[in-house]
C-alpha positions in Angstrom: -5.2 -11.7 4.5 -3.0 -11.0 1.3 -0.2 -9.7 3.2 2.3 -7.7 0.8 5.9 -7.8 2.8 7.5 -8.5 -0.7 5.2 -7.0 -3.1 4.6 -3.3 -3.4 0.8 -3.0 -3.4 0.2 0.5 -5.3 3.0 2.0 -7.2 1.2 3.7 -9.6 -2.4 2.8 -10.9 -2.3 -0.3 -13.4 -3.1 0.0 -16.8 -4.8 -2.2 -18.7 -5.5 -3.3 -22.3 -8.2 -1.6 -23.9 -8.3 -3.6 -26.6 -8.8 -7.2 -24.7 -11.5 -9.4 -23.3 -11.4 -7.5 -20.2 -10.6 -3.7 -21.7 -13.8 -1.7 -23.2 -12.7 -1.8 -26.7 -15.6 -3.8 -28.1 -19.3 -5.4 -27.6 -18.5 -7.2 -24.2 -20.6 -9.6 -22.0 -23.1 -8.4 -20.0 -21.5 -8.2 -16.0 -23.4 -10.8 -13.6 -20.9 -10.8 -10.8 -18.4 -8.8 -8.8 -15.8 -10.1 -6.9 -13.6 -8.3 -3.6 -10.3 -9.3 -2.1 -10.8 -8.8 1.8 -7.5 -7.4 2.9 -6.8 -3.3 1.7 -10.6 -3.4 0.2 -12.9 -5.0 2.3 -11.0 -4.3 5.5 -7.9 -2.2 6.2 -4.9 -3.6 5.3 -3.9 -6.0 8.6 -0.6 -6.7 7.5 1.0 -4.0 9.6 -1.2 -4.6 12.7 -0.9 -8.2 12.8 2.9 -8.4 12.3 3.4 -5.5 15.0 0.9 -7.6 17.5 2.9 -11.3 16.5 6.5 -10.1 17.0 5.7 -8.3 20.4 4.4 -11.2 21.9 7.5 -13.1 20.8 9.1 -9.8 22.0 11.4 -9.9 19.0 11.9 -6.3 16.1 9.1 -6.4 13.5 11.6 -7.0 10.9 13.0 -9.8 12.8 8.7 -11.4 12.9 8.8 -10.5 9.4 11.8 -12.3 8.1 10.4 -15.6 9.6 7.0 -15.4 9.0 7.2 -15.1 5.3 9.5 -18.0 5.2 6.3 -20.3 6.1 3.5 -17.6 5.3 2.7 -19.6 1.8 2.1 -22.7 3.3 -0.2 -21.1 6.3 -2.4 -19.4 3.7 -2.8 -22.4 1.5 -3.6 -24.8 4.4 -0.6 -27.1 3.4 0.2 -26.9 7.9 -1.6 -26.0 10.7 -1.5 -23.2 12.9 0.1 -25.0 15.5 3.0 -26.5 13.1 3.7 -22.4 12.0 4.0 -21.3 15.0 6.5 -24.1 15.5 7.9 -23.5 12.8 8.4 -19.1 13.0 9.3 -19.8 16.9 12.4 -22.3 16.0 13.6 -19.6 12.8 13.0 -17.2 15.8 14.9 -18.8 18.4 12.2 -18.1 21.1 9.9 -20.2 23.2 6.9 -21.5 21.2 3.5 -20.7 22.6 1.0 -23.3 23.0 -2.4 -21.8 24.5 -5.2 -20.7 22.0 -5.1 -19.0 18.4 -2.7 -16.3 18.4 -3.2 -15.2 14.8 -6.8 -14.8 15.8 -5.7 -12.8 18.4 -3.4 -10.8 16.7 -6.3 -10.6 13.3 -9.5 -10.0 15.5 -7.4 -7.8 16.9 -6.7 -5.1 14.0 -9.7 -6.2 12.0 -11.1 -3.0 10.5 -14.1 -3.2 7.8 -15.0 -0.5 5.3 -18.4 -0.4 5.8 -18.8 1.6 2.6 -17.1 -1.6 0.6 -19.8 -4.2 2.6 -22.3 -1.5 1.4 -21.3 -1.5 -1.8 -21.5 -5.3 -2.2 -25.0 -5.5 -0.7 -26.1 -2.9 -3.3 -25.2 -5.1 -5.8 -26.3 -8.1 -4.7 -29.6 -6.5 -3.9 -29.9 -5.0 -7.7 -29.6 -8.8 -9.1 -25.6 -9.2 -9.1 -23.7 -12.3 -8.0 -20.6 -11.4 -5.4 -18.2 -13.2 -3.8 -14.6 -12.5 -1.4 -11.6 -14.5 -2.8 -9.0 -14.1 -0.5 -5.5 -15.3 0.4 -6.3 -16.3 4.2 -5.4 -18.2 7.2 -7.9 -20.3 8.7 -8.1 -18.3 12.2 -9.0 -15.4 10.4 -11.4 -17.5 8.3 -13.0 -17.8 11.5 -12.9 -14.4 12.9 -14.6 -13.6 9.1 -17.7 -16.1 9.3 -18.3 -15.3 12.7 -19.2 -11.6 12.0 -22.2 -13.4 9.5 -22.1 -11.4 7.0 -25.0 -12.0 4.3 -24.4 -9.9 0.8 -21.9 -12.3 -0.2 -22.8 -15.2 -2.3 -19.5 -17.0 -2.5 -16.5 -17.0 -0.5 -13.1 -18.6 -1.3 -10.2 -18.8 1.0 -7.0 -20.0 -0.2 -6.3 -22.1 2.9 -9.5 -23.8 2.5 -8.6 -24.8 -1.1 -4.6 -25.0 -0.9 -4.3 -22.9 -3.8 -3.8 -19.0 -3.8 -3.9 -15.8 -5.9 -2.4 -15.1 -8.2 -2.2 -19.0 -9.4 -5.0 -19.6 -11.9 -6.7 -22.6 -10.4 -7.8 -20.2 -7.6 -9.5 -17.8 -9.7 -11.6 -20.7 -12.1 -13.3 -21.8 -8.1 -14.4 -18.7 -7.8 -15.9 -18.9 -11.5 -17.4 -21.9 -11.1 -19.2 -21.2 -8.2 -20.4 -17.9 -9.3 -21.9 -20.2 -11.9 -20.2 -17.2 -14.8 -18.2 -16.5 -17.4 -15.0 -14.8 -17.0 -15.8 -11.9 -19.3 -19.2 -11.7 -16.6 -16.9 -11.1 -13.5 -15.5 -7.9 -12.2 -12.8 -8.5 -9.7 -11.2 -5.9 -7.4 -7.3 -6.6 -5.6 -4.8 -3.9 -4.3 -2.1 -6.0 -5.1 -0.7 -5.9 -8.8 0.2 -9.6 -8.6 -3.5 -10.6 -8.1 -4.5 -8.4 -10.7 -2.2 -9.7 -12.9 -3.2 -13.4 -12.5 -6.9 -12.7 -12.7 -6.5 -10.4 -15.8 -4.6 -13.9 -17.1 -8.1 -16.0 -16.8 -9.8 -13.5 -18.5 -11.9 -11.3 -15.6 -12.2 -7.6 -16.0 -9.8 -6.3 -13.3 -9.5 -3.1 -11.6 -6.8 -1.8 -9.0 -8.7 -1.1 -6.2 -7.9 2.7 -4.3 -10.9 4.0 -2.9 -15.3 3.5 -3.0 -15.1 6.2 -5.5 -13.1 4.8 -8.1 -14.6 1.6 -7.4 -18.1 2.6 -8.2 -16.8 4.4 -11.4 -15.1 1.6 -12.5 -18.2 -0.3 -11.8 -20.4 2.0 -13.7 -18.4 1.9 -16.8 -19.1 -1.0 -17.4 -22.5 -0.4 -17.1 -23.0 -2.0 -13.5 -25.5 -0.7 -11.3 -24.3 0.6 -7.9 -27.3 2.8 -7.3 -30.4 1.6 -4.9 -33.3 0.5 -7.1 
C-alpha cells in the first residue's frame, strides 16, 4: 500500500500556502469529512516487510526484488494485470522460477500488516461526532482483501486504486473519493506521508496535511476547528 522505493516519504515537514483554499488565511468551509491513506498512517509502513518477505521466497537480495517489482508495481496497484500475470512478470525480470500456488502478496501483506490502533481510533471519533471518513489508498487487490476481511466499521468510504485503475497522486482518484463522500473539496481533510500525494490532493483543492504522528494529526485536525474529542 503506497510503497515509496522512489520517493522519499518525509524529508522535512511540507509547507503549505496559507493564503489558499486549503491554507487558514480566510473564512473557509466548514470540514464534513476526513480522509487517511492506509500505508505509514493507518498501518505501519509495509513496504519494507513485504519486499524483504517477496525476495526471500524468490531467494534473490532485496535490492534485486526491488528493482523488478517497481518495474510492474504501477500496473498491480491500478488493476491494469492480475496478480498472477505480476508475478509472471517480476519472476521472468528475475530470472527465477515462477510460483503458482495461492496469493503470495497476501502472504507476504497479512504478513507485516501492523494497524495504529490510535489512527482507527481517531477515525471512529470522528465519525461518531457526525464527520464523513474514508481510506484512499494506492493498493493491490490481495491486500484489498486482507483489509475488508478485518471489517472494519468507522469508515464510510473506501477507494483503492486497483479497484478504480487510477492512483494517487493523479486527480481523477482524488474527485471518487469526493463524490462519494457526497463534499466539497474545501469540506475534506486528507492525510498522506508521501509528498507526492499531498501534492496531487492539495491540486484538487483538499486541505492536506503531512501525516507524522496522532498528535500532530489531532492538532492539525483541531485547527481547523474539527472535533477529535468524545462527545
Amino acid at each position: 500500500m503506497d510503497y515509496s522505493f522512489n520517493h522519499p516519504v518525509r524529508k522535512g515537514r511540507i509547507i503549505l500556502d496559507m493564503t489558499s483554499s486549503a491554507g487558514y488565511g480566510f473564512a473557509m468551509d466548514t470540514i464534513r469529512a476526513v480522509i487517511f491513506d492506509c500505508g505509514g498512517v493507518l498501518i505501519e509502513d509495509p513496504a519494507p516487510g513485504l519486499m524483504k518477505y517477496c525476495a526471500k521466497t524468490f531467494n534473490v537480495t532485496t535490492e534485486e526484488y526491488i528493482k523488478a517489482h517497481n518495474i510492474f508495481a504501477e500496473d498491480f496497484q491500478k488493476g491494469l494485470i492480475s496478480e498472477q500475470k505480476f508475478w509472471s512478470s517480476v519472476t521472468g525480470e528475475l530470472n527465477v522460477p515462477d510460483r503458482e500456488l495461492g496469493s503470495l502478496w497476501y502472504e507476504a501483506f497479512s504478513s507485516v500488516y501492523t494497524p495504529k490502533a490510535e489512527m482507527f481510533e481517531l477515525a471512529r471519533l470522528l465519525k461518531q461526532n457526525g464527520y464523513k471518513t474514508a481510506v484512499l489508498s494506492n493498493t493491490e487487490l490481495p491486500a484489498v482483501e486482507y483489509f475488508r476481511q478485518q471489517e472494519y466499521d468507522m469508515f464510510d468510504v473506501t477507494v483503492f486504486s486497483c479497484e478504480e485503475g487510477t492512483a494517487k497522486p493523479e486527480q481523477r482518484v482524488y474527485e471518487l473519493t469526493l463524490q462519494r463522500l457526497c463534499a466539497k473539496p474545501a469540506e475534506v481533510v486528507f492525510f498522506d506521508d508521501r509528498l507526492d500525494y499531498i501534492a496531487g490532493a492539495e491540486k484538487a483543492g483538499l486541505h492536506v496535511f503531512l501525516f507524522e504522528d496522532i498528535s500532530r494529526a489531532k492538532g492539525e485536525l483541531a485547527r481547523l476547528s474539527v472535533k477529535v474529542k468524545s462527545i
